[in-house]
C-alpha positions, -999 to 999 in steps of 0.1 A, spaced: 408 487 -320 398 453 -340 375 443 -361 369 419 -393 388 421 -421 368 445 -449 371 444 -482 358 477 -484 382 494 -457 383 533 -461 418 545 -458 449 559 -463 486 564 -453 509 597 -467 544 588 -469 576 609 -471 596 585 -497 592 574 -532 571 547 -547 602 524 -549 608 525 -509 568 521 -502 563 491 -521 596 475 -501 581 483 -471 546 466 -483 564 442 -493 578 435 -455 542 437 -440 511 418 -442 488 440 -458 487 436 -500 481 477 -508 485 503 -537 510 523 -542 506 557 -554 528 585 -559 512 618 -553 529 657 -554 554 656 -523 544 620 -509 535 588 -515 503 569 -507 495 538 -493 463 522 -499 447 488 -485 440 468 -507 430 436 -494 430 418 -458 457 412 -441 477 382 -438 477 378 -400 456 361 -377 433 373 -352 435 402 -337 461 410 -371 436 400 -394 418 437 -402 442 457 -429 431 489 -416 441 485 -384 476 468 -391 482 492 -412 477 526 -385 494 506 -360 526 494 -382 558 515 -375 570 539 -403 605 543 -407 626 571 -401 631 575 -437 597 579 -445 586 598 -422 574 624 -408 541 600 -422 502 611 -421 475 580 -416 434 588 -420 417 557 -413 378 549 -405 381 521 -381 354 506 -362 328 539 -371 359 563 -360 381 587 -375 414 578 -366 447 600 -376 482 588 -370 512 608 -365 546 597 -373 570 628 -367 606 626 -375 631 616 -353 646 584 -350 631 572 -319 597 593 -323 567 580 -312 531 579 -332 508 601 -318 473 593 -325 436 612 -328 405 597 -325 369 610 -333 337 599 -329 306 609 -338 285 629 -313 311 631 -289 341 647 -307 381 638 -299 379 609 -277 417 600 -261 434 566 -261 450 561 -227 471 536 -237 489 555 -267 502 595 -270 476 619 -282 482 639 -314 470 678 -310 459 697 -342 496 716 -340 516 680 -342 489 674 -378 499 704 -387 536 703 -384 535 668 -397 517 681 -431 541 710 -431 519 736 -434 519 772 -413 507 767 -373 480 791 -380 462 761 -397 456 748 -361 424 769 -359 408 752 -387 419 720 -378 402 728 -346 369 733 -359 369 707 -383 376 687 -348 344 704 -331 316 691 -358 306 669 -334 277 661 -359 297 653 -392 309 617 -401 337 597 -397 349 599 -429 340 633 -437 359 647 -408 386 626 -420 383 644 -456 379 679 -440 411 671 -422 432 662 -452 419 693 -471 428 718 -440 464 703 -443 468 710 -480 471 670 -484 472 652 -517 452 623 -520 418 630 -504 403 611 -529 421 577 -520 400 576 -488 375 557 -499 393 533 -520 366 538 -549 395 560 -571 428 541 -563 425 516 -593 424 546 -619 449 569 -600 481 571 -622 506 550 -619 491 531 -591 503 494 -587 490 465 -558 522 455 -540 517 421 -523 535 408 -492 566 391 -498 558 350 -482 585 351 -461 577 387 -440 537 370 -439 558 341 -424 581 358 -399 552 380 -389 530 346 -380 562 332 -361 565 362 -340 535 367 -332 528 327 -322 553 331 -299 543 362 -284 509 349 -277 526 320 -263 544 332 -239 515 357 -226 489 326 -220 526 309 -200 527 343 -177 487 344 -175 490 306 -159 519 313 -132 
């Protein structure tokens, strides 16, 4: 899932640390974001494109796809990517995987192959609220009809989630205490290295 960097990118991750151990992590990525503490979490808000190159030039995406750590987790990502609703799972557990769910208008969940599929009870247990709340995640699931970003909202609401209204990116400037944490130079750097070489040695295996 690429696409162009957007300015006005619709998305948000849910944290388990305080504001202090978000912004370092910001600070380690490539994405400049806001911080926000909210009741019980912390929020993570794009702010601006990221510092990458193609195909790590969209913040949305780098941000759903960038590990969480252990500390911060378990973690909670609602991102509109490419006309989908995409949620990210990042349970506890040192070596956890992220589970993801994707939705699509007119068609419902639709299943990424390639990466481990998040069902309503691993939202749920993530969010920490009571299993029962499966059922309404269900049907928020089965609106085959709504948009992206509604089912997105819907979601967050079921869960009992703070920050529904940091979606859309038009409120995070006024929320309280928010601040815009920029990439340190020197992760933008390493991240540009690493990812040189990687693409180096792929096209070396492509021509053998």
């Amino acid at each position: 899932m690429t696409a162009p960097s957007r300015r006005g990118a619709c998305g948000v991750l849910l944290l388990h640390g305080d504001a202090k151990s978000a912004s370092a992590w910001v600070r380690q990525g490539i994405v400049p974001s806001y911080v926000v503490p909210l009741a019980g979490w912390t929020a993570v808000v794009p702010g601006g494109p990221a510092q990458g190159h193609a195909p790590y030039d969209d913040q949305l995406t780098v941000t759903a796809a960038r590990p969480v750590p252990a500390r911060m987790r378990t973690a909670l990502g609602f991102f509109e990517i490419d006309g989908r609703a995409v949620v990210v799972v990042h349970p506890r557990g040192w070596r956890a995987l992220p589970r993801w769910l994707v939705w699509e208008s007119g068609r419902g969940v639709a299943g990424l192959p390639s990466l481990p599929t998040a069902r309503p009870g691993d939202l749920a247990m993530a969010a920490g609220v009571v299993p029962e709340a499966t059922r309404p995640i269900r049907q928020v699931l089965s609106e085959h009809s709504a948009l992206p970003m509604d089912v997105l909202s819907d979601l967050m609401t079921t869960l009992a989630l703070p920050g529904e209204e940091l979606l859309r990116g038009g409120s995070v400037k006024s929320a309280d205490d928010a601040a815009l944490v920029e990439p340190d130079g020197k992760a933008v750097d390493r991240f540009a290295r690493v990812t040189k070489e990687d693409k180096e040695i792929r096209a070396e295996l492509e021509s053998l």
